[in-house]
C-alpha positions as CSV (number, residue, x, y, z in Angstrom):
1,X,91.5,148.1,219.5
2,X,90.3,149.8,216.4
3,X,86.7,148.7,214.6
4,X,88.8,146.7,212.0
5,X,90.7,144.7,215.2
6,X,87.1,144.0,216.2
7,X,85.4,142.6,213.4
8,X,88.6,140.0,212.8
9,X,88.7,137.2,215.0
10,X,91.5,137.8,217.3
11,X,93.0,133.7,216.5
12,X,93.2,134.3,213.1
13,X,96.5,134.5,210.5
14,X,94.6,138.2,209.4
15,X,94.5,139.5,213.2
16,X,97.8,138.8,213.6
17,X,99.1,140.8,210.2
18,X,96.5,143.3,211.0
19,X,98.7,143.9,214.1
20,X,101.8,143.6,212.5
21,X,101.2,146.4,209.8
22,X,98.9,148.6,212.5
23,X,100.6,148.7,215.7
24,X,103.8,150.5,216.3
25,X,104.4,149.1,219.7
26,X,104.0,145.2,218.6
27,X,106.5,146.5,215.8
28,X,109.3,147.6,218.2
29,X,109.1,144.9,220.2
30,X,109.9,142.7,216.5
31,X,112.8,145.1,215.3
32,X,113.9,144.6,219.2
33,X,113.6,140.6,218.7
34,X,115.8,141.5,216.1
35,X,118.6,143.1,217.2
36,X,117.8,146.5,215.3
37,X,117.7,149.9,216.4
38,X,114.2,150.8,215.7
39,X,113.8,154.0,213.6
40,X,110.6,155.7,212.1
41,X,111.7,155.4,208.5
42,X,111.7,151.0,209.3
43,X,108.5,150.2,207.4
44,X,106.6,147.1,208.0
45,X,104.1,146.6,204.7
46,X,102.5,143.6,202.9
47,X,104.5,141.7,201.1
48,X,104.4,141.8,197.2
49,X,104.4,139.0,194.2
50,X,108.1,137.0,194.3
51,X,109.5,134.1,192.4
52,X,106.4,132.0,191.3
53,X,103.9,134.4,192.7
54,X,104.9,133.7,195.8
55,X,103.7,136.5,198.6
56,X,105.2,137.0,201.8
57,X,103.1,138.1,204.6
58,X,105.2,140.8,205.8
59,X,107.9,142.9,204.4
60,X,110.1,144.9,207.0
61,X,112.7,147.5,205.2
62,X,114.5,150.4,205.6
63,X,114.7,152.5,202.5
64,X,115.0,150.0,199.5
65,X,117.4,147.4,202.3
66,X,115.0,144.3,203.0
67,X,115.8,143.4,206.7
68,X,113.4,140.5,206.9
69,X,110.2,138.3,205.0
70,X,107.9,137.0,207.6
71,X,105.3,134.6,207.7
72,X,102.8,135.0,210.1
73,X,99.6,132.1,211.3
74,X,97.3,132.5,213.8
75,X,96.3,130.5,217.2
76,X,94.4,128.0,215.3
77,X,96.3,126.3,213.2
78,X,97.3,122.2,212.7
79,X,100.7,120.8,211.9
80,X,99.7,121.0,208.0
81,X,99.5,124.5,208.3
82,X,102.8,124.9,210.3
83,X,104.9,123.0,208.1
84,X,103.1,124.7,205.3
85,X,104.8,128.0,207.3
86,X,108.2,126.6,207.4
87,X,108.0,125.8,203.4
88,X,107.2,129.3,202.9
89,X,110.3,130.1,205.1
90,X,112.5,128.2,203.2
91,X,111.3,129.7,199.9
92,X,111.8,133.6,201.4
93,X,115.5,132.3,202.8
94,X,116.0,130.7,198.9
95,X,114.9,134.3,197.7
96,X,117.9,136.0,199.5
97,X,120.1,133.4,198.8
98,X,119.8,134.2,194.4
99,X,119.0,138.1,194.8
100,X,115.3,137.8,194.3
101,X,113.6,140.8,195.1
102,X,109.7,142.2,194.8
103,X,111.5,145.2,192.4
104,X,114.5,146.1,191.3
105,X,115.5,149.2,193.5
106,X,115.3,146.3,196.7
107,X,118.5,144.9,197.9
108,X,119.1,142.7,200.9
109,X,120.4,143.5,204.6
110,X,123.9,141.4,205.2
111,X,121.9,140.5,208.2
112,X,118.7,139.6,206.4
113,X,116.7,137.1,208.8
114,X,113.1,135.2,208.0
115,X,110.5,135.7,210.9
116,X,108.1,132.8,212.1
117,X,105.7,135.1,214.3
118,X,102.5,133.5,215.4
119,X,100.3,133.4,218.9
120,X,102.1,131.0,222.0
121,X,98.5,129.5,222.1
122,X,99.4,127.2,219.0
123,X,101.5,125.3,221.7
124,X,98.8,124.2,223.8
125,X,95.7,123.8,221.1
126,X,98.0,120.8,219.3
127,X,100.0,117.8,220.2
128,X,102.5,118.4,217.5
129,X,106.0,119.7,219.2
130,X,107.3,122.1,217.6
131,X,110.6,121.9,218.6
132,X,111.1,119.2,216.3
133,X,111.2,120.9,213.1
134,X,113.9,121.5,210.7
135,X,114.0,126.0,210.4
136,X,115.7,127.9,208.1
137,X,119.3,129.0,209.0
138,X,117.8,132.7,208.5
139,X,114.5,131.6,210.8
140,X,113.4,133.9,214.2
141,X,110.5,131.9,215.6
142,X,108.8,134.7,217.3
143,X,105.2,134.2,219.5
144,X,103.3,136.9,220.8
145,X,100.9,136.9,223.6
146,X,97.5,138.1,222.7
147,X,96.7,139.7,226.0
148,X,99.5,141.9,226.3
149,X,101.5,141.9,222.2
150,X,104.3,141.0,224.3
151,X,107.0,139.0,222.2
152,X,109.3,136.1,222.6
153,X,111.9,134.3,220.4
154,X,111.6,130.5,220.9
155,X,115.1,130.1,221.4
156,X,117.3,127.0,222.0
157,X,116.5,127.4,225.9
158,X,112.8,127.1,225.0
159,X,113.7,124.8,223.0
160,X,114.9,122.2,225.9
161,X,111.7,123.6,227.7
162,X,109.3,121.5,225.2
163,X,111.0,119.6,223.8
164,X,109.5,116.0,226.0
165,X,106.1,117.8,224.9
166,X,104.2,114.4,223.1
167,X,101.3,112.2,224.1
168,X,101.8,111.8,227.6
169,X,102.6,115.0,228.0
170,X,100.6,118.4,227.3
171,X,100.6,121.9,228.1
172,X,97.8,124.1,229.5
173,X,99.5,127.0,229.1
174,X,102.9,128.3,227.6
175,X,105.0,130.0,230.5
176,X,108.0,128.2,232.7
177,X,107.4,129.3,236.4
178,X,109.4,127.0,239.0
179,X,111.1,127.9,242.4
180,X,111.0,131.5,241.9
181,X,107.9,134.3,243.3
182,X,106.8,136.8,241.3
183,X,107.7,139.8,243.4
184,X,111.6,138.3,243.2
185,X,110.9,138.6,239.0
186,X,109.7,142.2,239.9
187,X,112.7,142.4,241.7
188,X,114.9,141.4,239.0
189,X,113.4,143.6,236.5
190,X,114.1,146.8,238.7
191,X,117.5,145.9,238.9
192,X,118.3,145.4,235.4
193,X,116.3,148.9,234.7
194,X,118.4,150.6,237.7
195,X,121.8,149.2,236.6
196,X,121.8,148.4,232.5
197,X,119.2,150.5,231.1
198,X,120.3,151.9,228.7
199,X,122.8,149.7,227.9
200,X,123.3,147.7,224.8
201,X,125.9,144.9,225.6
202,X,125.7,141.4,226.6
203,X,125.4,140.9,230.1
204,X,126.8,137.2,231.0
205,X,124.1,135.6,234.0
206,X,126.5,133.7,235.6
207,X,128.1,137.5,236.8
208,X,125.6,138.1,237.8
209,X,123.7,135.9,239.9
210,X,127.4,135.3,241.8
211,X,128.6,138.9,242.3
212,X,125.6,141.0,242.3
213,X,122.0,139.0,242.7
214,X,122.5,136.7,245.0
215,X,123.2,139.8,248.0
216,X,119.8,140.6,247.7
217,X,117.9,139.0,250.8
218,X,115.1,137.2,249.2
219,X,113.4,133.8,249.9
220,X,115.2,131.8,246.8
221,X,118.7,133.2,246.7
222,X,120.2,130.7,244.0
223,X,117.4,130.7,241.6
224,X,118.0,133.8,239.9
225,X,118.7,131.3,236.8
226,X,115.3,130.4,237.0
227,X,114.0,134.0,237.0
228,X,116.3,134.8,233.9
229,X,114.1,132.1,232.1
230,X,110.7,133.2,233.2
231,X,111.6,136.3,232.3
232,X,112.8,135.5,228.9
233,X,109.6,132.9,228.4
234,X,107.5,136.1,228.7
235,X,109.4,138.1,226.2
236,X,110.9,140.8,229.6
237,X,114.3,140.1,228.6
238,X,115.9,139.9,225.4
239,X,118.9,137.6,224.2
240,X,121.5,139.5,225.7
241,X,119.9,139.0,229.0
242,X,118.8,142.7,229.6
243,X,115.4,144.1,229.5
244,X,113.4,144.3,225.9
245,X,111.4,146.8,224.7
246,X,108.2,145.5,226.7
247,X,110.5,144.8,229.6
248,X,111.2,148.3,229.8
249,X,107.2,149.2,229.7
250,X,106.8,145.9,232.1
251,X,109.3,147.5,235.1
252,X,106.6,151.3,234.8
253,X,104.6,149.0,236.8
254,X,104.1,148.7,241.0
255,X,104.5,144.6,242.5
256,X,100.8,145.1,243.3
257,X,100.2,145.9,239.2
258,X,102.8,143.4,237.6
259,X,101.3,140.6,239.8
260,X,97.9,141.7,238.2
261,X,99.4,141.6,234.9
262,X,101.0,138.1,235.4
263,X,97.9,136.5,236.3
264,X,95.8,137.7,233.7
265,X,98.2,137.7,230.7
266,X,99.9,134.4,231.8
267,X,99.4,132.0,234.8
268,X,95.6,131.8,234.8
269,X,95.4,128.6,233.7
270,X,97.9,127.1,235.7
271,X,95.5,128.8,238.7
272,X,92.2,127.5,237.1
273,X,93.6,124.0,236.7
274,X,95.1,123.9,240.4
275,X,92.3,126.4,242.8
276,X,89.2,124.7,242.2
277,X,90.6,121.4,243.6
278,X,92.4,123.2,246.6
279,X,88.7,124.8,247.1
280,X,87.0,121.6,247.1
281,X,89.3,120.3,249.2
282,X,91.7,122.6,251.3
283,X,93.7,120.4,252.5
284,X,94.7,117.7,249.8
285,X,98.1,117.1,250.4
286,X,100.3,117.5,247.0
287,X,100.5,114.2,246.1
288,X,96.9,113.4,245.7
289,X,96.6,117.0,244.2
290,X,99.1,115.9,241.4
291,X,96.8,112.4,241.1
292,X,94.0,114.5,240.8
293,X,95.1,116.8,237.9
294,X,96.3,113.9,235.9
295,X,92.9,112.0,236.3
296,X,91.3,115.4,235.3
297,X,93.7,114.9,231.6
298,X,93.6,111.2,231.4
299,X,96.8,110.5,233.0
300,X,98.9,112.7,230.9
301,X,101.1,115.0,232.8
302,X,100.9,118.3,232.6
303,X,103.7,120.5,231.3
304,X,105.0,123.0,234.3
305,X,102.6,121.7,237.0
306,X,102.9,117.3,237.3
307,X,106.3,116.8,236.7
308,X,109.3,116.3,239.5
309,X,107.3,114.4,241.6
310,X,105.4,118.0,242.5
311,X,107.9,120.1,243.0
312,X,106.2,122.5,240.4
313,X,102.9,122.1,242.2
314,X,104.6,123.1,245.6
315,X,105.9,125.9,243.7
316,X,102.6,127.1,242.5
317,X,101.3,127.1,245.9
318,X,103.8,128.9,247.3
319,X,103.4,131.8,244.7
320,X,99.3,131.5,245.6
321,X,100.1,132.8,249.4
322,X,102.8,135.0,249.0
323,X,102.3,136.8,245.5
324,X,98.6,136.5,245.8
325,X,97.3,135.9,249.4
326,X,94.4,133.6,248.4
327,X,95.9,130.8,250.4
328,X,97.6,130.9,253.4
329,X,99.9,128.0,255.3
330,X,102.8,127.2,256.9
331,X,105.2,125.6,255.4
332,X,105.2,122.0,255.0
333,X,101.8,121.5,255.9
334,X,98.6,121.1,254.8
335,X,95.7,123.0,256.2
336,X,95.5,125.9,254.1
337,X,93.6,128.9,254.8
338,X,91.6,130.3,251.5
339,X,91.4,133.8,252.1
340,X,89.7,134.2,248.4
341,X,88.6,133.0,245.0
342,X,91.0,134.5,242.5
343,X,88.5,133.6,239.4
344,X,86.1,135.5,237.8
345,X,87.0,139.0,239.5
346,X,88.2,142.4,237.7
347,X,91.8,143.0,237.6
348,X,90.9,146.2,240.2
349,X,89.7,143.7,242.7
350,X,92.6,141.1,242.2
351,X,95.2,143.7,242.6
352,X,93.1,145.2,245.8
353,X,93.1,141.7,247.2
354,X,96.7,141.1,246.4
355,X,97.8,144.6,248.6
356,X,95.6,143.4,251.3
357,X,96.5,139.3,251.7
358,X,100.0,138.8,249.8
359,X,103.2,138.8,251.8
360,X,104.9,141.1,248.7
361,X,105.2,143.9,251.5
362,X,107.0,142.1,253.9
363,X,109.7,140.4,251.6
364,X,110.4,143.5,249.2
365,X,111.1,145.6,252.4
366,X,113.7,142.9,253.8
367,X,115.5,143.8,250.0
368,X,116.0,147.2,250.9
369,X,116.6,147.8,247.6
370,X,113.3,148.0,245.9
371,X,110.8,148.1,249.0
């Protein structure tokens, strides 16, 4: 982070353009989002004065072709200033539509797009749903995680995902984790780097999960749908269902390091929301676990952790013993073991912990593919 990055408040609209022009990673991983080979001579600069002084955040070319206009805002934002976001979308897609260009040597890309990048955390810090906006036809709603730059597109699956968020129901964090472990994402990703790579056509799910995923020996066999979601919620795999640009950085990583990253740069608040009551109380049965997290937020359930009756709840506990290790049980029951407190430690200790109580080592070698 460079002295400019720390004297801007990390939540705000200029961190995230700061980014944007500054950081060539964060910019592959948008070309990426967009379906573009990424090339040095793609610029990303400040947008200049348009139709009635109109200036759009970001201008991303190639020579004198305009591939996109985005807007960016930061984390904290209210609906005033997201619809305020859309309007300007609407004015950049209106700008393409007539020809109207920032000078005269500019012309448009045939597959010109408008970009709606901003941080996931505007999900949680408002009760407005997104998802029920009217977008430009041109629109890429793109959201980047903070702690890593990593990038999604809020597509029509994560659409479905939030779109029951409301008043009785809220979100602690932004990331879809059900009936999968983490080690059988990590698993995932090394398959799609050993096999597609470097490959740049669609690859159809349904394949395969039926002819290829499902004979790897892991705990949940038929939820590789599931991990195709996570996966894509975290911005690992791109719209053609291979790896992205920071999926390919992501699979560099040992299970012992990509469980470290997961926890830090996405499911710690599903663990500080759920730990502190298993530590009060080891063995609260899930039930009166899923009571007590609603009481904690007034009766509202909780995206990703009190809905289906606890079957996400039964889930995350399952991912505490065998990703983690800082509970251990046997299935279906109870009294739980805490072998240690998962909060407020380095990421060096977490992952130290994780290679000495987890169960990764047991289940990757059963793959013997990626053990």
């Amino acid at each position: 982070m460079g002295i400019l990055d720390k004297r801007i408040n990390p939540k705000s609209e200029k961190y995230i353009q700061n980014q944007v022009i500054n950081n060539k990673s964060l910019q592959k991983y948008i070309i990426d989002s967009l379906s573009i080979k990424y090339e040095d001579s793609i610029k990303f600069s400040k947008g200049l004065t348009y139709d009635n002084r109109i200036l759009p955040d970001i201008k991303i070319s190639k020579g004198d072709e305009v591939l996109a206009l985005m807007e960016c805002k930061g984390a904290n934002i209210n609906v005033t200033d997201y619809v305020r976001g859309i309007g300007q979308l609407f004015q950049y897609e209106d700008f393409f539509e007539r020809n109207i260009t920032e000078n005269k040597t500019d012309t448009y890309s045939k597959n010109f797009k408008t970009v709606y990048l901003y941080p996931v955390d505007v999900i949680k810090n408002n009760d407005f749903n997104i998802a029920n906006f009217k977008y430009p036809k041109t629109t890429k709603i793109l959201q980047i995680n903070l702690n890593n730059f990593a990038l999604r597109e809020f597509s029509e699956e994560q659409r479905k995902k939030f779109s029951s968020l409301g008043q009785s129901l809220i979100a602690i964090s932004e990331y879809y984790f059900r009936d999968n472990r983490l080690f059988e994402l990590y698993i995932l990703i090394q398959y799609l780097k050993d096999n597609f790579n470097d490959q740049k056509r669609q690859l159809y799910r349904t394949d395969l999960e039926n002819n290829h995923l499902r004979k790897i020996n892991v705990i949940n066999n038929g939820n590789w749908r599931n991990a195709f979601i996570s996966l894509a919620g975290m911005g690992f795999i791109n719209h053609k269902n291979n790896l992205s640009e920071k999926g390919k950085e992501v699979s560099k990583l040992n299970c012992y390091e990509f469980n470290t990253m997961i926890f830090f740069d996405y499911i710690k608040p599903y663990v500080e929301e759920l730990f502190p009551l298993i530590n009060k109380n080891n063995d609260i049965k899930i039930s009166d676990l899923l009571l007590e997290v609603k009481k904690k937020h007034k009766q509202k359930d909780i995206l990703f952790v009190t809905e289906s009756k606890g079957r996400y709840i039964s889930s995350w506990l399952n991912i505490f013993r065998d990703d983690f290790g800082f509970l251990d049980f046997e299935p279906r029951r109870t009294e739980r073991k805490i072998n240690y407190n998962p909060l407020n430690i380095s990421k060096e200790e977490l992952t130290n912990k994780i290679i000495q109580f987890s169960k990764i080592d047991f289940y990757l070698k059963k793959t013997k593919i990626y053990s």
